[in-house]
N, CA, C, O and CB atoms as a CASP TS submission, in Angstrom:
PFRMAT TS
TARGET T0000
AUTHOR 0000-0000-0000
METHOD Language model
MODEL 1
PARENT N/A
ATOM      1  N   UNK     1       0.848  -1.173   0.000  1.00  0.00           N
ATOM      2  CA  UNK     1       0.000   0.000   0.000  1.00  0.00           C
ATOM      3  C   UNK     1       0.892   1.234   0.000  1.00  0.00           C
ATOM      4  O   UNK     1       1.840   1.422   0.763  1.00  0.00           O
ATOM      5  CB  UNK     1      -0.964  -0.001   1.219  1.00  0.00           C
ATOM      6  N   UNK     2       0.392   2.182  -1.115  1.00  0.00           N
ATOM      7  CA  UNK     2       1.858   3.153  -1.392  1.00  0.00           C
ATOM      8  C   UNK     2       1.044   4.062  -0.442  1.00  0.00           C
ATOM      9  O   UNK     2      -0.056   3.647  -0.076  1.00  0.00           O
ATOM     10  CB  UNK     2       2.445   3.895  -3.300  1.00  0.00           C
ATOM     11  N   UNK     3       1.549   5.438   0.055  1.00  0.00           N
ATOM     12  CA  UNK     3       0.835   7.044  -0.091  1.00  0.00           C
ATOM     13  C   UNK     3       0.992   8.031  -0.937  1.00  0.00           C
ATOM     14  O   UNK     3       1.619   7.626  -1.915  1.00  0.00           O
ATOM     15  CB  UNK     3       1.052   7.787   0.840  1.00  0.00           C
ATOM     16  N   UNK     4       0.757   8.962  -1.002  1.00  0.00           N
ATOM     17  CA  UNK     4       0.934   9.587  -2.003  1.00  0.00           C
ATOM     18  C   UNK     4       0.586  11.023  -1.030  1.00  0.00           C
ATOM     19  O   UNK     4      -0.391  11.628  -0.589  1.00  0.00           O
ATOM     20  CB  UNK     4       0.029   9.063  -3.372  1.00  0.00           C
ATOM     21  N   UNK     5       2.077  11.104  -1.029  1.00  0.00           N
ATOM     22  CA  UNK     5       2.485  12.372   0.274  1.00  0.00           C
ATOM     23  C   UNK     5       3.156  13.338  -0.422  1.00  0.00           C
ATOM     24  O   UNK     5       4.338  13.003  -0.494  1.00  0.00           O
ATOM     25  CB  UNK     5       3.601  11.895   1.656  1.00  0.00           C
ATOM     26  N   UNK     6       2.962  14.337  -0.946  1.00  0.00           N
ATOM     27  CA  UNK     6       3.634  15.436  -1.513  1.00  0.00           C
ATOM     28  C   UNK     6       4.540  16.158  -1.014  1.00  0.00           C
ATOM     29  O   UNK     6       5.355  16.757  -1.716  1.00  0.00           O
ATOM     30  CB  UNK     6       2.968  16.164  -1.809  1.00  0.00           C
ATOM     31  N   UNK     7       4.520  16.214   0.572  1.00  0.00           N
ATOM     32  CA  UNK     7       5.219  16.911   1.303  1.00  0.00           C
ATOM     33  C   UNK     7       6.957  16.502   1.365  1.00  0.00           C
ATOM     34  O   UNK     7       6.932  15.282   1.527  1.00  0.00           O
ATOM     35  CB  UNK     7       4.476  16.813   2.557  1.00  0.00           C
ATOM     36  N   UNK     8       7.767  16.740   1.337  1.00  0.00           N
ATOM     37  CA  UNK     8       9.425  16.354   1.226  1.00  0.00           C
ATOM     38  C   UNK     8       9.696  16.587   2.373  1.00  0.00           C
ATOM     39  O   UNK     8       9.496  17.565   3.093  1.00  0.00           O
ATOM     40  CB  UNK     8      10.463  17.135   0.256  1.00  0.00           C
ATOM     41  N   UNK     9      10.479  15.013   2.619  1.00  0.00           N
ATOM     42  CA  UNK     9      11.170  15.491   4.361  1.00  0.00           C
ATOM     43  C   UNK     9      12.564  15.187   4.220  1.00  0.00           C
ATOM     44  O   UNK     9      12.922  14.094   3.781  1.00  0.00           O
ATOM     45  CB  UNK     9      10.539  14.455   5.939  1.00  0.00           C
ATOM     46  N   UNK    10      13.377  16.082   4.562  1.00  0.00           N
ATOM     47  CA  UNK    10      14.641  16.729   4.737  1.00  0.00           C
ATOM     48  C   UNK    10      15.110  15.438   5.479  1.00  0.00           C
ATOM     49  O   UNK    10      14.749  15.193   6.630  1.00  0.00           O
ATOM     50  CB  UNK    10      14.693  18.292   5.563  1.00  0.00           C
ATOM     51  N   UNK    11      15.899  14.660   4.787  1.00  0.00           N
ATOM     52  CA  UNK    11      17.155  13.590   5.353  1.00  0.00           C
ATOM     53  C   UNK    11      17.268  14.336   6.728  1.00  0.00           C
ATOM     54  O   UNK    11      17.187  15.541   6.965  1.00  0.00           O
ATOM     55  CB  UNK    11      18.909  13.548   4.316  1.00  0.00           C
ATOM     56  N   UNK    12      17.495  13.186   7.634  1.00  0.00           N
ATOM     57  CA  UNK    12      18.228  13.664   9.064  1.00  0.00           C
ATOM     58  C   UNK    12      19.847  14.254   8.575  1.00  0.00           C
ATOM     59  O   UNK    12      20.119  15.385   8.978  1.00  0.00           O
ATOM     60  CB  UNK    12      18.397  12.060  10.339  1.00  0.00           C
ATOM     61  N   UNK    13      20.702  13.669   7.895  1.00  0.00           N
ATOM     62  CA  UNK    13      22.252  14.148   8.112  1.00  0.00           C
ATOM     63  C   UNK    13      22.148  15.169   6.717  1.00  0.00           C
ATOM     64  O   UNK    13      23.056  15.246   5.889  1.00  0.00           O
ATOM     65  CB  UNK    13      23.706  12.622   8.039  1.00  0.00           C
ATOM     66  N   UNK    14      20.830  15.947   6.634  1.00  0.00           N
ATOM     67  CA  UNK    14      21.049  17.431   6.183  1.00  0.00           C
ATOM     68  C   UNK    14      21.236  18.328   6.383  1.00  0.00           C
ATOM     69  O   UNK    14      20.516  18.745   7.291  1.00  0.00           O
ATOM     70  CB  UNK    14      20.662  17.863   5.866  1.00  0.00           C
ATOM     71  N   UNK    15      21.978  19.096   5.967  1.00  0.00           N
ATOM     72  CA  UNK    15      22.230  20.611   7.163  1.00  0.00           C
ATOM     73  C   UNK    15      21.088  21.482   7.198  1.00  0.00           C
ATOM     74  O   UNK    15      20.223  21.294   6.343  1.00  0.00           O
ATOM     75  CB  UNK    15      23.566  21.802   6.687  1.00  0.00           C
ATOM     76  N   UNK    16      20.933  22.405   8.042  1.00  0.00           N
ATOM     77  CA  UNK    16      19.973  23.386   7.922  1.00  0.00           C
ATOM     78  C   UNK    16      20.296  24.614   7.035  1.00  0.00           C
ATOM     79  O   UNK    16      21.427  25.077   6.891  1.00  0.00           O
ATOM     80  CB  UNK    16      19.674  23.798   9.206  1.00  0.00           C
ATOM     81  N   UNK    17      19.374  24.997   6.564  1.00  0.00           N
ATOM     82  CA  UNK    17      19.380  26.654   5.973  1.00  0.00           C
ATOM     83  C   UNK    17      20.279  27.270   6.919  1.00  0.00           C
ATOM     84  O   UNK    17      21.482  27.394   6.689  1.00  0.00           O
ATOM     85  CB  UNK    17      17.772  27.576   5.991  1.00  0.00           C
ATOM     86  N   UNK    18      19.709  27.661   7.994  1.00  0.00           N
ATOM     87  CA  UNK    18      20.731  28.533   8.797  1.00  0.00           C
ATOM     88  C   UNK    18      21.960  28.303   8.576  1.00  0.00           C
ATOM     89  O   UNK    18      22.689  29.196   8.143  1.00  0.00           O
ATOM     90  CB  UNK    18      20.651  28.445  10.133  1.00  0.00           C
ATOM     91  N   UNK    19      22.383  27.137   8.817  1.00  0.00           N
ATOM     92  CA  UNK    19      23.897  26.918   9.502  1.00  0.00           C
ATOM     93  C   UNK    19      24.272  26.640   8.131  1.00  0.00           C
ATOM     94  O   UNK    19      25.262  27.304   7.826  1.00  0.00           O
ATOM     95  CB  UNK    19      24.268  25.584  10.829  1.00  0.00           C
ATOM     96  N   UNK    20      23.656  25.573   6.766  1.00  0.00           N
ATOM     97  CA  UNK    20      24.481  26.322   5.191  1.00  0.00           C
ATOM     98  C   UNK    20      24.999  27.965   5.518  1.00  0.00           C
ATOM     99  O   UNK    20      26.150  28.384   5.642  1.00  0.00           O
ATOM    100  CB  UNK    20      23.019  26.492   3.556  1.00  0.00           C
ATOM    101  N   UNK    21      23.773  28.660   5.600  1.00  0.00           N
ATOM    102  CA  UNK    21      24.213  29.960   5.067  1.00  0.00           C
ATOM    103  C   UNK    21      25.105  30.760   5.879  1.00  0.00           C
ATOM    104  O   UNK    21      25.650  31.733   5.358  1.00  0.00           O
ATOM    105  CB  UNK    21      23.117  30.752   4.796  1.00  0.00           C
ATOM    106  N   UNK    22      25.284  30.519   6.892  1.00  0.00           N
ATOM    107  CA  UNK    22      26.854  31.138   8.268  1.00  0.00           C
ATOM    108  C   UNK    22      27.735  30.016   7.910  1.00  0.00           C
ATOM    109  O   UNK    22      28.849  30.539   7.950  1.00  0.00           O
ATOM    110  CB  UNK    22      26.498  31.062  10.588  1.00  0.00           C
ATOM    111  N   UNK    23      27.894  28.800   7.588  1.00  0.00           N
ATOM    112  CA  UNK    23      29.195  28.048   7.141  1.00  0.00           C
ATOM    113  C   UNK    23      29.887  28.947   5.853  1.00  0.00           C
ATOM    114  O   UNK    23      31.040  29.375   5.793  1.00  0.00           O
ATOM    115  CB  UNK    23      28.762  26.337   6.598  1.00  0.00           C
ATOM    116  N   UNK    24      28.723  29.092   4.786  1.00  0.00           N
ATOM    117  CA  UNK    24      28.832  29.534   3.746  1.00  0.00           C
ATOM    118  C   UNK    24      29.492  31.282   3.678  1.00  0.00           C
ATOM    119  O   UNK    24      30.036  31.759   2.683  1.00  0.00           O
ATOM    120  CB  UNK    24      27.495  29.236   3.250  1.00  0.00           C
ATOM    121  N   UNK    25      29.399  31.583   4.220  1.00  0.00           N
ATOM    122  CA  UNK    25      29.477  33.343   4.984  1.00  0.00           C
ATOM    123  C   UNK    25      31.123  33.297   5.609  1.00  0.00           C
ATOM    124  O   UNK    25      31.855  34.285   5.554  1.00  0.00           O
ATOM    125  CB  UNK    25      27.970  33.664   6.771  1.00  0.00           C
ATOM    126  N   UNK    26      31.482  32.185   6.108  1.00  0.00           N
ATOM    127  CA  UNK    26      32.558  31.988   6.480  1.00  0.00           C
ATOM    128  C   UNK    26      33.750  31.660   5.885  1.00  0.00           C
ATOM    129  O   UNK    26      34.788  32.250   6.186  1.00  0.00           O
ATOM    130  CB  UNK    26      32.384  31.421   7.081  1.00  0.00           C
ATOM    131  N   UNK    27      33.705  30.685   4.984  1.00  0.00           N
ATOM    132  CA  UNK    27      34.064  30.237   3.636  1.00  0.00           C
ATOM    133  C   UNK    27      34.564  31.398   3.084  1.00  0.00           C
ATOM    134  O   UNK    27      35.728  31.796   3.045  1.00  0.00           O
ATOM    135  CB  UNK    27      32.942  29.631   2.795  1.00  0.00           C
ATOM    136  N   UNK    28      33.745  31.799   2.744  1.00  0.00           N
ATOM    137  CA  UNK    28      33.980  32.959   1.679  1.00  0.00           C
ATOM    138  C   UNK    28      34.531  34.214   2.480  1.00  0.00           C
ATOM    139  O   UNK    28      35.242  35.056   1.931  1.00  0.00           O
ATOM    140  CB  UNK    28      32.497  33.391   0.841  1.00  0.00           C
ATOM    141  N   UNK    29      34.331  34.252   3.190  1.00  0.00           N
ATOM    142  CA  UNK    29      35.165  35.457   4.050  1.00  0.00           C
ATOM    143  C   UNK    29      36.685  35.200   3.949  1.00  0.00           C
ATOM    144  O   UNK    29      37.446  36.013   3.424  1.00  0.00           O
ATOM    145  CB  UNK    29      34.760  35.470   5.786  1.00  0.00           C
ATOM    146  N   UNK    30      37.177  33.758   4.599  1.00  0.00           N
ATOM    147  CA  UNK    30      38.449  33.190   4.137  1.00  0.00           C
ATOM    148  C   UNK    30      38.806  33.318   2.983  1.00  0.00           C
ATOM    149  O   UNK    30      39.916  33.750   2.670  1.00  0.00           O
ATOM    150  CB  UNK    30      38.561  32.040   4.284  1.00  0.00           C
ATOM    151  N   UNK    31      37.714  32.880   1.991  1.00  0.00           N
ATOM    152  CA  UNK    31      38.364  33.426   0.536  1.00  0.00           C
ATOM    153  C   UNK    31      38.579  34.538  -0.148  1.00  0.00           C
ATOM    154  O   UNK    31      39.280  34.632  -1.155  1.00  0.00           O
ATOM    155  CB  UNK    31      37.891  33.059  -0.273  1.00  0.00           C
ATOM    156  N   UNK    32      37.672  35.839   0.664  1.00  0.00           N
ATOM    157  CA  UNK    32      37.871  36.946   0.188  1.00  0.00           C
ATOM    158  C   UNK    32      39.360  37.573   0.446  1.00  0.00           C
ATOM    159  O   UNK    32      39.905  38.380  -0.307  1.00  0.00           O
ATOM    160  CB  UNK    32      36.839  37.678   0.665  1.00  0.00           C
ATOM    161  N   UNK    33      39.965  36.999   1.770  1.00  0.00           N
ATOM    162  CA  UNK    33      40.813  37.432   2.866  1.00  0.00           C
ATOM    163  C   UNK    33      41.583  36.549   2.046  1.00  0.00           C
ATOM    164  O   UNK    33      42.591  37.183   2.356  1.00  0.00           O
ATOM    165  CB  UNK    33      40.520  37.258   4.562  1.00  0.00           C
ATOM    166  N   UNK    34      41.912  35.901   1.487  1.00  0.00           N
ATOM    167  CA  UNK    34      43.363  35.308   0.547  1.00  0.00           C
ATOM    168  C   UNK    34      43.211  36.076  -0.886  1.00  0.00           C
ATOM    169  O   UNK    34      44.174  36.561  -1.479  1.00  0.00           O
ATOM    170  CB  UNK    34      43.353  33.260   0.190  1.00  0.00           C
ATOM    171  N   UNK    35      42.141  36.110  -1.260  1.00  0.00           N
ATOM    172  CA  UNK    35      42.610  37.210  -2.365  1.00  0.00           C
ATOM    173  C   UNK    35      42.936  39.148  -2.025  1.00  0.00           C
ATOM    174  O   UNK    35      43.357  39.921  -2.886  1.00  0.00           O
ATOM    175  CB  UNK    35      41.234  37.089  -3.498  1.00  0.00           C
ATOM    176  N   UNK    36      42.597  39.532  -0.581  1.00  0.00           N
ATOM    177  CA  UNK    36      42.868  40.432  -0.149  1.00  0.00           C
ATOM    178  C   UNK    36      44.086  40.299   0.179  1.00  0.00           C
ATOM    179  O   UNK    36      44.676  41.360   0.384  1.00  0.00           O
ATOM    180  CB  UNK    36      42.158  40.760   0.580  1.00  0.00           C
ATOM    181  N   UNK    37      45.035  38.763   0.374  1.00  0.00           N
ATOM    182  CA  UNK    37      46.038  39.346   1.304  1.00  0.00           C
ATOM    183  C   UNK    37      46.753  39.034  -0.138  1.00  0.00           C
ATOM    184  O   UNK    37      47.960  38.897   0.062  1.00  0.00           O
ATOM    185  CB  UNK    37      46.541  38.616   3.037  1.00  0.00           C
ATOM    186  N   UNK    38      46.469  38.898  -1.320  1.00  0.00           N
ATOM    187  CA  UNK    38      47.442  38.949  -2.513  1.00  0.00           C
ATOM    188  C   UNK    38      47.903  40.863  -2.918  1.00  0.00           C
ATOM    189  O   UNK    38      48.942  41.415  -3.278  1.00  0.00           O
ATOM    190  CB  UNK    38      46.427  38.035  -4.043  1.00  0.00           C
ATOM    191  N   UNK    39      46.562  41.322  -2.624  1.00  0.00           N
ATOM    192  CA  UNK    39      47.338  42.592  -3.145  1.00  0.00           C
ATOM    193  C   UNK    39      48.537  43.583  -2.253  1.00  0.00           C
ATOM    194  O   UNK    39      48.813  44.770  -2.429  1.00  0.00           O
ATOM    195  CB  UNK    39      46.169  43.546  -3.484  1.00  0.00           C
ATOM    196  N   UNK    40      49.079  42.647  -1.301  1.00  0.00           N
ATOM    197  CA  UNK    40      50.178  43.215  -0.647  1.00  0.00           C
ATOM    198  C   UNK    40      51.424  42.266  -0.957  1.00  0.00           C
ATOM    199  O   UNK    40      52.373  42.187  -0.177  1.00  0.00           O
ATOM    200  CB  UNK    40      49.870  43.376   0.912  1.00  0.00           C
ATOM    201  N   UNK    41      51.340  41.419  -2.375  1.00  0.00           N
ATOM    202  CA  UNK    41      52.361  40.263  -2.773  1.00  0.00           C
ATOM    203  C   UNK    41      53.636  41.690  -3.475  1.00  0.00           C
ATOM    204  O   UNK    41      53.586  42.806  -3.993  1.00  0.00           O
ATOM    205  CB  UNK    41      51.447  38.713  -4.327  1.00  0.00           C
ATOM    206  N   UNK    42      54.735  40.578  -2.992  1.00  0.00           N
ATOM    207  CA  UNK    42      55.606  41.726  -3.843  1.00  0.00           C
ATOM    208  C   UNK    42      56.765  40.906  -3.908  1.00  0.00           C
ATOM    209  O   UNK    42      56.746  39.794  -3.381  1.00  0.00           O
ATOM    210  CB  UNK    42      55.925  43.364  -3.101  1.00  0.00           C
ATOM    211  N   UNK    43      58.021  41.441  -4.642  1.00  0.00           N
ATOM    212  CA  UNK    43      58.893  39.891  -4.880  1.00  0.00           C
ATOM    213  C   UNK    43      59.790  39.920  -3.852  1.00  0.00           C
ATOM    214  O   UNK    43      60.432  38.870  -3.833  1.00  0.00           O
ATOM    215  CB  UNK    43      59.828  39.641  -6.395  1.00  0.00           C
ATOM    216  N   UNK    44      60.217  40.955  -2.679  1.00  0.00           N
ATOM    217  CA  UNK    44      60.515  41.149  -1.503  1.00  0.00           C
ATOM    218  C   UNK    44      59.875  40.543  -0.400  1.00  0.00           C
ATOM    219  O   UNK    44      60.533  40.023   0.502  1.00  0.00           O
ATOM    220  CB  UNK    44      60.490  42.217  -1.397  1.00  0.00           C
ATOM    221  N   UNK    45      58.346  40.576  -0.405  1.00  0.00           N
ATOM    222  CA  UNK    45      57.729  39.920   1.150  1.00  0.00           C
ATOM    223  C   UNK    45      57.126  38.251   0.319  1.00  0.00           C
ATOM    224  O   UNK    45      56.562  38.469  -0.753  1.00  0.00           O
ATOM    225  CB  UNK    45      55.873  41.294   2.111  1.00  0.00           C
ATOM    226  N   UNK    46      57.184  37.158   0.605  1.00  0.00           N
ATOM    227  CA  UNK    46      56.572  36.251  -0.019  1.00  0.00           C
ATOM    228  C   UNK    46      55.519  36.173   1.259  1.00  0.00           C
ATOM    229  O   UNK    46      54.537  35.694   0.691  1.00  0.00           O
ATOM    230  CB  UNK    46      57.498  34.940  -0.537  1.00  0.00           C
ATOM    231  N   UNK    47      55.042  36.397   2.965  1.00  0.00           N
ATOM    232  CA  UNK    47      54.213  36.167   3.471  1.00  0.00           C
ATOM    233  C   UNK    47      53.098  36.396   3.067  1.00  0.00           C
ATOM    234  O   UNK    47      52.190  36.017   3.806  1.00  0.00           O
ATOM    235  CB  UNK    47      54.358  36.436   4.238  1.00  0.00           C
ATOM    236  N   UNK    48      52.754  37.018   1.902  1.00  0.00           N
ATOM    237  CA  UNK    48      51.001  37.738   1.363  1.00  0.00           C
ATOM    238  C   UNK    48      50.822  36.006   0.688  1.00  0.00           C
ATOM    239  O   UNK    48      49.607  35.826   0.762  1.00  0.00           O
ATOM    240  CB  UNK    48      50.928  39.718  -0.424  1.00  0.00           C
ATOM    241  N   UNK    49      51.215  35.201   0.317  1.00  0.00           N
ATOM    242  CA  UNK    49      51.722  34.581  -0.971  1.00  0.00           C
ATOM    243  C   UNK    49      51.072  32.951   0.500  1.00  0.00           C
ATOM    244  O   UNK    49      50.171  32.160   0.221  1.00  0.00           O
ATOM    245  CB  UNK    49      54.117  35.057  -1.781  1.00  0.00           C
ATOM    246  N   UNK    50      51.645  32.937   1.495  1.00  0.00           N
ATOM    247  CA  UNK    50      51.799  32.532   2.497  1.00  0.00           C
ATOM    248  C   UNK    50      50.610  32.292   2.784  1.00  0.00           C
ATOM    249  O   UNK    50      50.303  31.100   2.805  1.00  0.00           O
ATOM    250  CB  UNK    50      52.456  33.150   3.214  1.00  0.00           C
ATOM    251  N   UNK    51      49.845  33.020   3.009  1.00  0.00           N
ATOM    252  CA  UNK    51      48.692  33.672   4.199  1.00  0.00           C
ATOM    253  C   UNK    51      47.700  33.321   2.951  1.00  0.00           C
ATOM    254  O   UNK    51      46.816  32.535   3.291  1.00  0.00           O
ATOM    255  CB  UNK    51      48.805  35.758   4.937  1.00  0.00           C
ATOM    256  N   UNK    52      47.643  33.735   1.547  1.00  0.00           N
ATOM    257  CA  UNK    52      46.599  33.503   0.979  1.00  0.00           C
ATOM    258  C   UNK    52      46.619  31.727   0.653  1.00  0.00           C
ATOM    259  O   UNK    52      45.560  31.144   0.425  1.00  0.00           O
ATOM    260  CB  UNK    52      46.540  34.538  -0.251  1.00  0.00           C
ATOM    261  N   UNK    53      47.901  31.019   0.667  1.00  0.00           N
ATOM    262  CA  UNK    53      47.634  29.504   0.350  1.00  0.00           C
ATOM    263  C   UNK    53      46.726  29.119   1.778  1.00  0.00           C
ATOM    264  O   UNK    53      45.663  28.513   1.645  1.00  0.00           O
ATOM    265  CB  UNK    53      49.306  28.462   0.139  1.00  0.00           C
ATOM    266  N   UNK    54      47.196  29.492   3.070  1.00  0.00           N
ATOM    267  CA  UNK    54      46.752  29.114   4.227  1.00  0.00           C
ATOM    268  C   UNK    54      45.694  29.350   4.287  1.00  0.00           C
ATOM    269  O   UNK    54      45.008  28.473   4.813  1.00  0.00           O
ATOM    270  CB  UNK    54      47.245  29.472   5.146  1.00  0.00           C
ATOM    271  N   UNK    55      44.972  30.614   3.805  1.00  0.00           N
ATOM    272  CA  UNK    55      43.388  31.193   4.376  1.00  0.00           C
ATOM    273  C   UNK    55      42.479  29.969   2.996  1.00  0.00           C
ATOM    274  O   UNK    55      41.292  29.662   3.115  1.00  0.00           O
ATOM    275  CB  UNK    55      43.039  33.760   4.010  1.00  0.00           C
ATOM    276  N   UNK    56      43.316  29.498   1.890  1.00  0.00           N
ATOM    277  CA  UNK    56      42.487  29.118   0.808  1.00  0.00           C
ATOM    278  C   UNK    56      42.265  27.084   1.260  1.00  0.00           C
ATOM    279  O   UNK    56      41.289  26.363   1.051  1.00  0.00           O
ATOM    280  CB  UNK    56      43.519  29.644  -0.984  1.00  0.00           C
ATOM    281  N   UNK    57      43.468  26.784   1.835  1.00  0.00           N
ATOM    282  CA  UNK    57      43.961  25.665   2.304  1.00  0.00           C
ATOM    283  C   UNK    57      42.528  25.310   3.220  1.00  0.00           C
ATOM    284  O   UNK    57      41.830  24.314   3.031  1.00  0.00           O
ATOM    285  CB  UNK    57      45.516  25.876   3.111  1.00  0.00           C
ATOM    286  N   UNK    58      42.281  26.347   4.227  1.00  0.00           N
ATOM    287  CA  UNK    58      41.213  26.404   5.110  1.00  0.00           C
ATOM    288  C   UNK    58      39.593  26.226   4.743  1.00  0.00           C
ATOM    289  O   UNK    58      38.716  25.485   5.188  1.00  0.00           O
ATOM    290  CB  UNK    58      41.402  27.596   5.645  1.00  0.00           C
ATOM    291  N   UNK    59      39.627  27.538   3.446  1.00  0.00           N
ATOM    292  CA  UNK    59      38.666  27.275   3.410  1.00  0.00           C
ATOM    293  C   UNK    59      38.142  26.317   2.198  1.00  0.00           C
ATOM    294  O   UNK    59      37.046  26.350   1.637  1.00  0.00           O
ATOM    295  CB  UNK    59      38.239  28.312   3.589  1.00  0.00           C
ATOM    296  N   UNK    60      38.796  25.809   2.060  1.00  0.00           N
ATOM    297  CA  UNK    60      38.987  24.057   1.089  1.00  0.00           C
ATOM    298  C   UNK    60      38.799  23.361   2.137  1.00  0.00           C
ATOM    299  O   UNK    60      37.614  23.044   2.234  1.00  0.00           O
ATOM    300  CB  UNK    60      40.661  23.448   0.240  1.00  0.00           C
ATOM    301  N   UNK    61      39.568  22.904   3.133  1.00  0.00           N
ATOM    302  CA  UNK    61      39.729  21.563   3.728  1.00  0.00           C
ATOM    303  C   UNK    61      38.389  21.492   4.875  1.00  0.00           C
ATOM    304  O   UNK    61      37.854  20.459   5.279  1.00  0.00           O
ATOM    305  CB  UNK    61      41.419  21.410   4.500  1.00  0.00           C
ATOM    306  N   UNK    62      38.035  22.908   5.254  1.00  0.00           N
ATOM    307  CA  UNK    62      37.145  23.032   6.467  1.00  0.00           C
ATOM    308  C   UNK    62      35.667  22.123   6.538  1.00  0.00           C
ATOM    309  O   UNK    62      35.225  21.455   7.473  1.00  0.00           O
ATOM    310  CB  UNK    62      36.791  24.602   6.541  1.00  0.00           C
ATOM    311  N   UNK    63      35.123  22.362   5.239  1.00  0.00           N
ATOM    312  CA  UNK    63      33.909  21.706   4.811  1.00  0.00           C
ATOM    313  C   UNK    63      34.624  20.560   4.565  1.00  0.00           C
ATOM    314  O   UNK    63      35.006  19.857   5.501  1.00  0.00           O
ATOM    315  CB  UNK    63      33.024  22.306   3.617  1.00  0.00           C
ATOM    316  N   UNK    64      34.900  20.226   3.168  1.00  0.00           N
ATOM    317  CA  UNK    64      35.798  18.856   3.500  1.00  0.00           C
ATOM    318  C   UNK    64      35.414  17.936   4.939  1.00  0.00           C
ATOM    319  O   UNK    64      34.721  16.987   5.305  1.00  0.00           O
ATOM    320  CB  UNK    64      37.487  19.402   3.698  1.00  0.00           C
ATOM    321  N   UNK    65      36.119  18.665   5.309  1.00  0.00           N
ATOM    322  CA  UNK    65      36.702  17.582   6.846  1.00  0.00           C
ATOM    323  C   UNK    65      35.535  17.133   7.432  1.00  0.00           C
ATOM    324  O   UNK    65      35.225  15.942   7.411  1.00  0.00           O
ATOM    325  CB  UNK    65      37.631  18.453   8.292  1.00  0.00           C
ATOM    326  N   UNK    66      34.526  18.419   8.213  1.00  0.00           N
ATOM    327  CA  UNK    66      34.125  18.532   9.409  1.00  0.00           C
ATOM    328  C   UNK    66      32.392  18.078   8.832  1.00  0.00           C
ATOM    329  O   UNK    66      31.800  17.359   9.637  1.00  0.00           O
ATOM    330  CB  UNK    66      34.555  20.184  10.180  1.00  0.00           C
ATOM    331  N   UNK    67      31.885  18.315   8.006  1.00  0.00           N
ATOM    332  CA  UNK    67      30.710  18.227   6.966  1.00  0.00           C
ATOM    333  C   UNK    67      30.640  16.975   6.756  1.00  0.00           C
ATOM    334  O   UNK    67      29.760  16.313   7.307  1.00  0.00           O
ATOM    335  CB  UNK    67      30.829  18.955   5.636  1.00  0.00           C
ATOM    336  N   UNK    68      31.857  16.223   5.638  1.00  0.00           N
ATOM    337  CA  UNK    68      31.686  15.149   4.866  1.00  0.00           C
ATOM    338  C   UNK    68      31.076  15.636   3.351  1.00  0.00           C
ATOM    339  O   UNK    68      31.332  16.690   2.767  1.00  0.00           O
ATOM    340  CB  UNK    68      30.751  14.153   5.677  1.00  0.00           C
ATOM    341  N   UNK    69      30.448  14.853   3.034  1.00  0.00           N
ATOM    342  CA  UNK    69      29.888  14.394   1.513  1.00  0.00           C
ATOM    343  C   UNK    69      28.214  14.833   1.960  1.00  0.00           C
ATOM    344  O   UNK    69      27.916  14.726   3.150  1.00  0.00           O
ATOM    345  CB  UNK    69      30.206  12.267   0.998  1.00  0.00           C
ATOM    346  N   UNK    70      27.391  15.214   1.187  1.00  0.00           N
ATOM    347  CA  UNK    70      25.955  15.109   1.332  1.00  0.00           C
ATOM    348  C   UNK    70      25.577  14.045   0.756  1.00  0.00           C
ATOM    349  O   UNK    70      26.057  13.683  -0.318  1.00  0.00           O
ATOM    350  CB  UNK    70      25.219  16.139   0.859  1.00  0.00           C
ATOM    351  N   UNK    71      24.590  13.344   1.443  1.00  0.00           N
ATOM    352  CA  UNK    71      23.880  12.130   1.141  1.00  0.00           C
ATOM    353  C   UNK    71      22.680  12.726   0.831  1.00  0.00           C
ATOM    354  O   UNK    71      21.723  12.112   1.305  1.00  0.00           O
ATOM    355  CB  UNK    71      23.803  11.035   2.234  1.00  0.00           C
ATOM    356  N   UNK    72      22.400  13.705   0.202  1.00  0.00           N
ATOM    357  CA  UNK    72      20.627  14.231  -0.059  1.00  0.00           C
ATOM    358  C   UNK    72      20.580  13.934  -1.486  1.00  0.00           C
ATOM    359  O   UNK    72      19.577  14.468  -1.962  1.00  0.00           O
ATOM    360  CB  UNK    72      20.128  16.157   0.243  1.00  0.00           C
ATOM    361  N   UNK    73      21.441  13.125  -2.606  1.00  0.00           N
ATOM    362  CA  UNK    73      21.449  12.658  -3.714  1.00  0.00           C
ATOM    363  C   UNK    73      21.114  11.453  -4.003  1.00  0.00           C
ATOM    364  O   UNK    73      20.781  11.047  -5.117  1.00  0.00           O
ATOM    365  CB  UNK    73      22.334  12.828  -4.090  1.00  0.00           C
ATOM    366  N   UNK    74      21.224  10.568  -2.577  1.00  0.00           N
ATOM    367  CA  UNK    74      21.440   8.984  -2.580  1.00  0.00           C
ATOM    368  C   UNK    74      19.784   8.716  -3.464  1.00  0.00           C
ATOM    369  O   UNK    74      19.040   9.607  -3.872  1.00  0.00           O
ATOM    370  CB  UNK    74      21.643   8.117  -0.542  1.00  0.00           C
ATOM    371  N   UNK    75      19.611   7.512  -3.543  1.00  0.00           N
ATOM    372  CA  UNK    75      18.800   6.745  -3.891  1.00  0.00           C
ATOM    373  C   UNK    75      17.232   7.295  -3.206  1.00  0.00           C
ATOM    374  O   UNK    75      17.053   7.502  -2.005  1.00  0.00           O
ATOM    375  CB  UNK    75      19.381   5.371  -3.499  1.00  0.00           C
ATOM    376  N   UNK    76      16.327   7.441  -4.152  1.00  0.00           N
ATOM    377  CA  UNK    76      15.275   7.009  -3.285  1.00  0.00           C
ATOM    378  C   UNK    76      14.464   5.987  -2.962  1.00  0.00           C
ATOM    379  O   UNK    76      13.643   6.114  -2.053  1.00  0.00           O
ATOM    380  CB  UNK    76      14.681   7.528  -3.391  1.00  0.00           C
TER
END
């Protein structure tokens, strides 16, 4: 016996709106802040050069790590 339920329910190991959109806010702050710290690159200081692999390193690996993979694609 099927139903025929229109309503969509949000996987348990989905993130919320909220916390997407402040992860997401964060992210990109890191990434703005490595392309900000390029325009102080010069062939004298290599730390701008430094600071933007590190802030980009971060905000690459952060989701990565701590998130995982979304399973809201799997099978239904």
């Amino acid at each position: 016996m099927s139903t025929t339920n229109d309503s969509r329910v949000t996987p348990g190991n989905e993130n919320k709106l909220g916390s997407t959109i402040v992860l997401f806010a964060i992210m990109m702050a890191l990434f703005l802040g490595c392309i900000y710290s390029l325009s102080f690159l010069s062939l004298d200081n290599p730390w701008p050069m430094a600071i933007c692999l590190g802030l980009f390193t971060l905000a690459f690996w952060i989701p990565q790590t701590f998130l995982g993979r979304s399973d809201s694609a799997g099978e239904h």
